[in-house]
C-alpha positions as CSV (number, residue, x, y, z in Angstrom):
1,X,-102.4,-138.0,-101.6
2,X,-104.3,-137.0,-104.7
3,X,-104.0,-139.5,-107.5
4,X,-104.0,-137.9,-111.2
5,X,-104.3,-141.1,-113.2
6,X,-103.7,-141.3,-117.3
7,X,-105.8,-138.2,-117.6
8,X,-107.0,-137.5,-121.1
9,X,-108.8,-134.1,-122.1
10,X,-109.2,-132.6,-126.2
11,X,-111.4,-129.9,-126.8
12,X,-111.9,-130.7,-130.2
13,X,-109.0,-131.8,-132.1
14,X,-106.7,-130.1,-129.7
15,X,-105.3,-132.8,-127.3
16,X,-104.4,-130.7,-124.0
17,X,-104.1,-133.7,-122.2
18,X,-103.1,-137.6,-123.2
19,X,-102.1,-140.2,-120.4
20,X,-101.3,-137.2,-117.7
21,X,-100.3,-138.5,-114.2
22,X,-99.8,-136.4,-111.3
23,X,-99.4,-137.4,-107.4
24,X,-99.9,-134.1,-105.3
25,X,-98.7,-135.0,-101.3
26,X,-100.8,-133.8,-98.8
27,X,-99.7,-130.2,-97.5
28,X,-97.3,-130.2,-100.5
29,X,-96.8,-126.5,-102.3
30,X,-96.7,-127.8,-106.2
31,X,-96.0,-124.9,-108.7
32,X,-97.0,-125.8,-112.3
33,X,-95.0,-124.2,-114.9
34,X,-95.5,-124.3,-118.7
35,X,-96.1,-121.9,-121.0
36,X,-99.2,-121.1,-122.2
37,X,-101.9,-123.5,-124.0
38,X,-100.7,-126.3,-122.2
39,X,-103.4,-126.7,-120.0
40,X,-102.6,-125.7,-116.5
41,X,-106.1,-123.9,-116.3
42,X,-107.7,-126.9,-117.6
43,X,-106.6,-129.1,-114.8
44,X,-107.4,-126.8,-112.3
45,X,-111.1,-126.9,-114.0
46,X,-111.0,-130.4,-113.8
47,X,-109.7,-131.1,-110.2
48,X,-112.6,-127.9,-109.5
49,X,-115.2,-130.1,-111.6
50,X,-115.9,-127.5,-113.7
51,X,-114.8,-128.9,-116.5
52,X,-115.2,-132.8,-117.3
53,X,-112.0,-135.2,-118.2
54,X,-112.5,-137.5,-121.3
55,X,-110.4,-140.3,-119.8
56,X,-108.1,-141.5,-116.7
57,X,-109.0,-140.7,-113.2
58,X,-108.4,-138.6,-110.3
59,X,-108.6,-139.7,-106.5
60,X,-107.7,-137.9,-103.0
61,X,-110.5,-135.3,-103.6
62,X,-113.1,-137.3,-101.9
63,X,-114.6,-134.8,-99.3
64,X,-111.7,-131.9,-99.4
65,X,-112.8,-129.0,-99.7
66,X,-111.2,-126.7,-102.4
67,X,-110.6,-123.1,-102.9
68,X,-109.6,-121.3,-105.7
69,X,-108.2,-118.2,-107.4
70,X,-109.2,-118.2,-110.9
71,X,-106.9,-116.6,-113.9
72,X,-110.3,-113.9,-114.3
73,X,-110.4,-112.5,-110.5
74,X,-114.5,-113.6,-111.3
75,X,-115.7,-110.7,-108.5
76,X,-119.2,-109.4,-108.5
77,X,-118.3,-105.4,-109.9
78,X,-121.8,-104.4,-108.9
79,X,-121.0,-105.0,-104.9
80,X,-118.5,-103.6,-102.5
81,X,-115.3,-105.1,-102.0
82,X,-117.1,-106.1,-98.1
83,X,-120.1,-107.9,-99.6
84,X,-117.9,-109.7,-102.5
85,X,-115.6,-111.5,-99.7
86,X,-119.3,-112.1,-97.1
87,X,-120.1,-113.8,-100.2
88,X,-118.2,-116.5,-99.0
89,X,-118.7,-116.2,-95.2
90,X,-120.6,-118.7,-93.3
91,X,-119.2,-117.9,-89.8
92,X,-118.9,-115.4,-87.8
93,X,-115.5,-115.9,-87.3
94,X,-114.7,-115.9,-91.5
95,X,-116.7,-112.2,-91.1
96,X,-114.2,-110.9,-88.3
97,X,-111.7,-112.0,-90.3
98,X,-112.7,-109.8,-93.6
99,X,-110.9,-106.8,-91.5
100,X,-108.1,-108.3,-90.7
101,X,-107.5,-109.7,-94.5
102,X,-108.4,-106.1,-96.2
103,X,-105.7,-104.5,-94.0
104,X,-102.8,-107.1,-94.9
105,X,-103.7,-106.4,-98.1
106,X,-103.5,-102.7,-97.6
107,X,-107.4,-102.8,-99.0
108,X,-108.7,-101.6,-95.2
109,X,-110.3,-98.7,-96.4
110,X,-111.4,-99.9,-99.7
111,X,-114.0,-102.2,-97.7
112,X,-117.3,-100.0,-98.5
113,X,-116.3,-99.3,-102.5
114,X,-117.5,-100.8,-105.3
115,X,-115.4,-103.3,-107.1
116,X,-115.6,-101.6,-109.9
117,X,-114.0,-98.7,-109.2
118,X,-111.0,-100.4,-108.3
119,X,-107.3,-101.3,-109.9
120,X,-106.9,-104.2,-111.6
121,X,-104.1,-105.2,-108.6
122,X,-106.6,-104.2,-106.0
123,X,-109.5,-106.7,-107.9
124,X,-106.2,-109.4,-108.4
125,X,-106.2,-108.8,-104.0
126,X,-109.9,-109.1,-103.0
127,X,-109.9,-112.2,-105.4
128,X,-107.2,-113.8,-103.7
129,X,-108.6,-112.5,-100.1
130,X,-111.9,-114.4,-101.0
131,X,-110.2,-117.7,-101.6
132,X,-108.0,-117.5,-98.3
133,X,-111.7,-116.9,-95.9
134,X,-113.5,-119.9,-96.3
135,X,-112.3,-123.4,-94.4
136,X,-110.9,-125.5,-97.2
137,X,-108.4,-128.4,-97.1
138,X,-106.6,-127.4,-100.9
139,X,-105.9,-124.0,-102.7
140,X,-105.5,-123.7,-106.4
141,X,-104.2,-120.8,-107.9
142,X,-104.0,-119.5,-111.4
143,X,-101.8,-117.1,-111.6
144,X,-102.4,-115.9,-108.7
145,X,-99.8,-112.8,-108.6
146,X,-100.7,-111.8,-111.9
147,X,-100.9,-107.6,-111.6
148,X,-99.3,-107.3,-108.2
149,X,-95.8,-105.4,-108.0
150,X,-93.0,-106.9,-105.8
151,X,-94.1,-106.1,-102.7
152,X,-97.5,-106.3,-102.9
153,X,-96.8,-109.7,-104.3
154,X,-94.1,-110.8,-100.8
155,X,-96.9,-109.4,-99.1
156,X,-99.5,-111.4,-100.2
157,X,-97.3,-114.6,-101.0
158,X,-96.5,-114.2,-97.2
159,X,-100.3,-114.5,-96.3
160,X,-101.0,-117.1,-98.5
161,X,-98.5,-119.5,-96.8
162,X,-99.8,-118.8,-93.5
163,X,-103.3,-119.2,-94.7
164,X,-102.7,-122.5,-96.1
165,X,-99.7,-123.5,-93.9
166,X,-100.4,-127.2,-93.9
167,X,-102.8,-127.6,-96.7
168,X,-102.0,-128.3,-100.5
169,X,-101.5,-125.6,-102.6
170,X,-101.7,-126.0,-106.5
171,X,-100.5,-123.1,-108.5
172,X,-100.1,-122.2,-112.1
173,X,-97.0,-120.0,-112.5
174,X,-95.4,-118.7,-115.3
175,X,-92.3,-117.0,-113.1
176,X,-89.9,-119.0,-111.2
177,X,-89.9,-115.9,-108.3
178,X,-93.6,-116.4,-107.7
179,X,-92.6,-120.0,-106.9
180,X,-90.0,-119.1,-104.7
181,X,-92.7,-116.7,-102.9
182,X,-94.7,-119.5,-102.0
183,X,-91.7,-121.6,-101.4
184,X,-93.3,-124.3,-103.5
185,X,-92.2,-127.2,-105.9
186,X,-91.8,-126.4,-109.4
187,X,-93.0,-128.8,-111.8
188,X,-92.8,-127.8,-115.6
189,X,-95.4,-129.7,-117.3
């Protein structure tokens, strides 16, 4: 179980958060909903630690190890779409599995371009593909179909819930389909 405990965060005079509480099951599929501003990215940097809370606390994260997919798809443009997801490799294994990934995604024979020169749908896919390779025990998305059409997006919905069948999955959604995609709680905050 992770705790979320009277969880306080202001940037400034702007309150985003004041006595937030949260419980997250383990292997639970919790989609956030809320429109925008109200801090669903800001949790996410939080529970990530890249972003400190001003109050309250958070337990359950204690040695998990979390992947993420980020609002930005935050890929290196400069490297091909192979080396951006080897970035994250540390097996062998992970590496076989970078084939396997593109080609669900229909990105197969993407593999040696730039990232770059690709869509922003395609970027929106190698981002997502380089959260799903490394071993982690919780995936947080932001908005994670955000540029996909409808069948890319079953597609990849379908992947993701066999990637982290078993593990908790936290995403920010702003569409109640996405949600049923991932065949995750909804929770409007």
């Amino acid at each position: 179980m992770i705790r979320i405990s009277h969880l306080e965060k202001a940037f400034g005079d702007k309150k985003v958060f004041a006595d937030f509480s949260l419980d997250i099951s383990e292997g639970e599929t919790l989609c956030l909903m809320a429109a925008s501003g109200r801090g669903k990215t800001t949790l996410f940097r939080i529970l990530l630690g890249l972003e400190q809370k001003d109050g309250g606390t958070i337990t359950g994260l204690e040695g998990k190890r979390l992947s993420a997919v980020f609002q930005e798809d935050r890929l290196l443009p400069e490297f091909t779409v192979k080396e951006n997801l080897y970035a994250v490799c540390v097996s062998q294994k992970q590496k076989q599995s970078v084939r396997e990934i593109l080609k669900a995604f229909g990105l197969e024979e993407w593999m040696g371009k730039k990232v770059s020169v690709l869509s922003g749908g395609m970027m929106r896919r190698v981002a997502i593909a380089r959260a799903l390779l490394p071993e982690f025990d919780m995936l947080i998305l932001d908005e994670p179909f955000q540029g996909l059409d409808e069948n890319t997006r079953k597609t990849v919905a379908d992947y993701v819930k066999e990637a982290a069948k078993g593990k908790t999955v936290l995403a920010a959604i702003h569409d109640e389909a996405d949600a049923c995609l991932l065949e995750g709680k909804i929770l409007e905050i």
